[in-house]
C-alpha positions in Angstrom: 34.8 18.6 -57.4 38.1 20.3 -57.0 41.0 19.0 -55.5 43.0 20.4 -52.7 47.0 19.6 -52.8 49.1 18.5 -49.7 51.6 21.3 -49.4 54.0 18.5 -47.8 53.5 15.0 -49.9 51.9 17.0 -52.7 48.6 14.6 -53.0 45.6 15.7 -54.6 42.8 15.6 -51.4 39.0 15.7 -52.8 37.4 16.1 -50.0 36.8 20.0 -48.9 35.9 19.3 -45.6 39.4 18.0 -44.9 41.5 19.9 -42.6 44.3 17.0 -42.2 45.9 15.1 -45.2 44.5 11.5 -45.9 48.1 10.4 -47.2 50.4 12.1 -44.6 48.3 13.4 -42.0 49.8 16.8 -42.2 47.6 19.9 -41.7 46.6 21.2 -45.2 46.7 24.7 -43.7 43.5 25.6 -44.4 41.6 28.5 -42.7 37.8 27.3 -41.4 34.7 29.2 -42.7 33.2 30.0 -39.6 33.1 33.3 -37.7 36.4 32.8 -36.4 38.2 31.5 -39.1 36.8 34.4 -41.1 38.2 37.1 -38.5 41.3 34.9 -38.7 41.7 35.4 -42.3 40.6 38.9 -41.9 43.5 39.7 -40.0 42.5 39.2 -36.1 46.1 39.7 -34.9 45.4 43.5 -36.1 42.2 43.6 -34.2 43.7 42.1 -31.1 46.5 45.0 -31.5 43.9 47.6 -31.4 42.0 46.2 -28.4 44.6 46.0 -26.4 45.3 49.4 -27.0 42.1 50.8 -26.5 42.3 48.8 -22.9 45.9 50.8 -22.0 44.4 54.2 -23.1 41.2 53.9 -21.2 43.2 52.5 -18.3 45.8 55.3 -18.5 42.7 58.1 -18.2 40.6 55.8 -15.6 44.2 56.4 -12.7 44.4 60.1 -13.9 
């Protein structure tokens, strides 16, 4: 079982489900391995980017 370490009190936490520090209570600032945390980790703030633009061209040619 490997061990995770506190970026803040610098602990070893053994449990992998953890999001939250046992010693501290600090976030262990880990990204979630669900959908979202995978398009989190994937870079969503570019995807977002490139939707909203997307939405302002097809608005700009919609009022032409």
């Amino acid at each position: 079982m490997s061990a995770i370490i506190c970026p803040h009190c610098k602990n070893p936490i053994y449990d992998e489900d953890a999001l939250l520090c046992h010693y501290c209570g600090n976030s262990l600032a880990r990204v979630s391995s669900g959908a979202v945390g995978k398009m989190r980790a994937a870079g969503m703030k570019w995807v977002l980017v490139a939707l909203g633009v997307i939405t302002l061209v097809i608005t700009i040619i919609m009022f032409q």
